[in-house]
N, C-alpha and C positions, 0 to 999 in steps of 0.2 A: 917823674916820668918813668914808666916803665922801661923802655927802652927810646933807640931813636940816636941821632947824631949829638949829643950831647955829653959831659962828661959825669955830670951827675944824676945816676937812670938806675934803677933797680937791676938792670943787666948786669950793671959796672959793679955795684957793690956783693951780687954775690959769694964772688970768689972770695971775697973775706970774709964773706959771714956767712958760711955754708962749711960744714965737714964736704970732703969731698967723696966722692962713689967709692966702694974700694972693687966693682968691678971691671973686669976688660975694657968695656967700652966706653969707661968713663969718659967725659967733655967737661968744658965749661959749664957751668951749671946756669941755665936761661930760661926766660917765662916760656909756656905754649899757649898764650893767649894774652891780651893787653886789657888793659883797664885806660879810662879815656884820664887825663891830667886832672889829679886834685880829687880822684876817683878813692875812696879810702875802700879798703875789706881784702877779700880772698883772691888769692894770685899764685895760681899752680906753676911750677917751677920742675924741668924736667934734672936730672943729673947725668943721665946716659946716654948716648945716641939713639938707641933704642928706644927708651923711655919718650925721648922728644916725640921719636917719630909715632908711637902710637897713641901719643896723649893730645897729638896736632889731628890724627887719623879721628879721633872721639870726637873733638870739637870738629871738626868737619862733617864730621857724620850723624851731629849733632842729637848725640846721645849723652851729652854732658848737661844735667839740668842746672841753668843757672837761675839764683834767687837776690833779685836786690830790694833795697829800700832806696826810696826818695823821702824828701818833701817836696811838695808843690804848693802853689799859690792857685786860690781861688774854689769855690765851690765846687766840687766833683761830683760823679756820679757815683754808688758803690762798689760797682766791677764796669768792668768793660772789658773789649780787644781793641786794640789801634793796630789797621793796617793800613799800610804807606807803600811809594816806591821810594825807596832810598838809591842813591847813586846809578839809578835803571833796575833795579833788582827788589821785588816784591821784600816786604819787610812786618812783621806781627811781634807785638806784645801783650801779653794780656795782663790786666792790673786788679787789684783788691784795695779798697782804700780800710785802713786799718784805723786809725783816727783824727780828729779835725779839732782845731781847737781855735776860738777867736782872736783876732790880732789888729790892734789900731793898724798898724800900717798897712798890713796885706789882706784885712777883712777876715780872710779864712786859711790857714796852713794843713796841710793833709798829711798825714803819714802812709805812704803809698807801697805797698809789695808789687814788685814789679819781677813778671816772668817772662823773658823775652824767650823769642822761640827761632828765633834767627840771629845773627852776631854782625849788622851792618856799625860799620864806625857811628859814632852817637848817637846811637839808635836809640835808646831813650830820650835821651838829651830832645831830641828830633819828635819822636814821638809825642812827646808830654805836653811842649809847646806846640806843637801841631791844634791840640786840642782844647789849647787855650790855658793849660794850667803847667807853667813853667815851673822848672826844678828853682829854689831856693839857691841863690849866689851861682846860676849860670851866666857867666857874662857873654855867651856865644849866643845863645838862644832865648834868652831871659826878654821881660820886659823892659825897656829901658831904665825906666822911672820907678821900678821896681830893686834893679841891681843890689845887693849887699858888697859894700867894698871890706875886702880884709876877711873876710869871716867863711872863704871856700865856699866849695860846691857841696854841697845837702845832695849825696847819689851814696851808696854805699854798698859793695859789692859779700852779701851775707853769705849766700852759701854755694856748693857744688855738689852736687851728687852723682856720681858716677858707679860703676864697675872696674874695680883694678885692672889692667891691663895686660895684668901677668897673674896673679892671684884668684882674678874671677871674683873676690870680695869686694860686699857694696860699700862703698863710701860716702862719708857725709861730712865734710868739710864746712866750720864756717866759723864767721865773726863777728860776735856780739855788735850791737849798735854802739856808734859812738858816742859819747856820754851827752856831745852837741847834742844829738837826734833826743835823747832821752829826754834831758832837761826841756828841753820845747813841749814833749806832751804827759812829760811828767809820770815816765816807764822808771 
């Protein structure tokens, strides 16, 4: 978990595995944005009071481009947008299916770029099965009779791109797929 009332959270372990700021303002060193449980990839992480508060001010102002990957279950379309209301508040993602590959159990698995364009709580997750083709080992939103037990959630958070905050230099942050993802379509 990234953060949250638990003892084992991405929050807690930074302070060991982080050099710490060597400026004035240094803090704690904590995410400015969460990934949902079981969520693998890119997870920005402020060190300064500063830094938090303008890296909180991008995602709000939602000038940070986030890029993920899924798998999903079931025939797709080649792109689309999904818009929804998630929790009363309008919600958009737009997707690319990247490649599909045959599967006794699940008929069709997709490998899916997913660009969300708002940051509601499982907003993909919601999305995808909205439209009938659920993420790979979601057990929240998944098919029933579909579930993979043991083998996590197929989401993976790939990249960010932004502008530095202080620097004005563009950014492009990310993380290769995981080798799960690969082995399934065989990258």
């Amino acid at each position: 978990m990234v953060s949250g009332n638990h003892f084992k959270t991405i929050a807690n372990a930074l302070v060991q595995n982080l050099i710490p700021s060597p400026l004035n303002d240094a803090t704690t060193p904590q995410p400015v944005h969460r990934l949902d449980f079981a969520t693998t990839g890119v997870l920005l992480i402020g060190k300064t009071s500063c830094s938090i508060r303008k890296l909180n001010k991008l995602f709000e102002d939602k000038v940070i481009k986030k890029t993920y990957y899924a798998v999903t279950i079931g025939k797709m379309e080649t792109e689309g947008k999904i818009t929804s209301d998630i929790d009363g508040k309008i919600s958009n993602t737009n997707y690319v299916l990247c490649a599909s590959v045959s599967s006794k159990r699940f008929r069709k698995l997709n490998l899916v770029k997913l660009k969300p364009q708002t940051g509601r709580r499982h907003q993909l997750r919601k999305h995808l099965s909205e439209i009938g083709h659920p993420i790979l080992g979601d057990k929240d939103y998944g098919i029933e009779s579909l579930i993979l037990n043991g083998k996590g959630l197929y989401l993976h958070a790939y990249s960010l791109q932004f502008r530095h905050p202080f620097s004005n230099e563009e950014f492009f942050i990310k993380s290769e797929l995981p080798k799960r993802f690969k082995k399934l379509f065989l990258l």
